[in-house]
C-alpha positions in Angstrom: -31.1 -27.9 -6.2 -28.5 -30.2 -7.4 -25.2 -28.4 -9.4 -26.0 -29.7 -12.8 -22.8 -28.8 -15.8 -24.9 -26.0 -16.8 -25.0 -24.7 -13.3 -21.7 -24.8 -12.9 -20.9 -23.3 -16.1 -23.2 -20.2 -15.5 -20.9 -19.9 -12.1 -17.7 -20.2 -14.0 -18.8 -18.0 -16.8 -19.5 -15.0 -13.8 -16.2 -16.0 -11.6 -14.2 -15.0 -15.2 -16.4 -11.8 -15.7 -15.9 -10.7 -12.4 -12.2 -11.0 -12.8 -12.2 -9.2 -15.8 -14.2 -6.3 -14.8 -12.5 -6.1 -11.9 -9.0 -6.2 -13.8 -10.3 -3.4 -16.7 -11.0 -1.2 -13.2 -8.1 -1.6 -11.9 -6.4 -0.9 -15.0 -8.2 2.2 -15.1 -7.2 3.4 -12.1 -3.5 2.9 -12.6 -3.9 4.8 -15.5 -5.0 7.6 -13.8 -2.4 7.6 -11.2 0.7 7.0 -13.5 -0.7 10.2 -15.3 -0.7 12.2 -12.1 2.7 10.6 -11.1 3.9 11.8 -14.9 2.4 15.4 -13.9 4.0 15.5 -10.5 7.3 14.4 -11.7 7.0 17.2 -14.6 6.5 20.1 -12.1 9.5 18.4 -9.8 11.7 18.2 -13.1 11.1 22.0 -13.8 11.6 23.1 -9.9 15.0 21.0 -9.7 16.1 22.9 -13.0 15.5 26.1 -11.9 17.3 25.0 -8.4 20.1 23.9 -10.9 20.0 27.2 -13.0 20.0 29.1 -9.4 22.9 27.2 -8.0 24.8 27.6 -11.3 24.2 31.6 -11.0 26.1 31.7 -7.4 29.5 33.1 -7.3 31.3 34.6 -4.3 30.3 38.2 -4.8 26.5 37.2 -4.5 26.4 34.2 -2.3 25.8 36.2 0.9 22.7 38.3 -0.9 21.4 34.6 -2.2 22.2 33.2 1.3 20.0 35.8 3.2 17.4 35.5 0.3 17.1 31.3 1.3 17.3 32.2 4.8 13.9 34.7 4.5 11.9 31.8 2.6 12.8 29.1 5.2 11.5 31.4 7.7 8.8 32.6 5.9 8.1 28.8 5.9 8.3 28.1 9.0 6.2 31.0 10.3 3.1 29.7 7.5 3.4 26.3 9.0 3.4 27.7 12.8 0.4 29.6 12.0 -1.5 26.8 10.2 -0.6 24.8 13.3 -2.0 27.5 15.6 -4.9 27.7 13.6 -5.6 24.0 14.1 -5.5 24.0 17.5 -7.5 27.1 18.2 -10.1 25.4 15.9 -10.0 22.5 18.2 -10.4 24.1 20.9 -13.5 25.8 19.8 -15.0 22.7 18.7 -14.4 21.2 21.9 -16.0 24.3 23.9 -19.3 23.9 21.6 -19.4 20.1 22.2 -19.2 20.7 26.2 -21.7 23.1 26.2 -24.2 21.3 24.0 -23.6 18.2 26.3 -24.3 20.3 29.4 -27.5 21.7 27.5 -28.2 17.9 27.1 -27.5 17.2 30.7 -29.6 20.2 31.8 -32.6 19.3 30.0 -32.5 15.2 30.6 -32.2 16.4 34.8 -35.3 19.1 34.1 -37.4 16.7 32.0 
């Protein structure tokens, strides 16, 4: 088949198309992350003012009540995130006890058979 100007044409015509629908897609996806980002950053922007709003409220007669009071969350934290951690590995685990024992019942019946 010899690449007559029509041929080539036809090609050019879907080289451009593909570029366009593949620019209107991308485009569509940025718009849906810049919207998310706009969300995000919203519920950051409130957090950090009521941070402000809570720093502003500190004097020396409460600081060591407020002090305590951060204290507690960061352990309360820390003891969620310990937990979820143990929770992953015991999971794990278990998943790796099934595997081994299906793999011996494979082993068991490939010797038998």
């Amino acid at each position: 088949m010899k690449l007559t100007t029509k041929h080539l044409k036809v090609i050019l015509v879907l080289v451009v198309l593909g570029f366009v629908v593949g620019i209107y897609l991308q485009d569509k996806e940025h718009q849906k992350s810049t919207e998310h980002a706009w969300r995000a950053n919203r519920y950051n922007l409130e957090r950090f003012n009521k941070i402000t709003e809570f720093n502003k409220s500190m004097n020396a007669a409460n600081w060591q009540l407020m002090q305590d009071s951060i204290e507690s969350e960061l352990d309360t934290l820390m003891i969620l995130r310990f937990r979820k951690e143990v929770d992953s590995i015991n999971t794990t685990k278990a998943g790796l006890k099934e595997s081994a024992k299906q793999l011996s019942a494979a082993v068991v019946s490939a010797v038998s058979n």
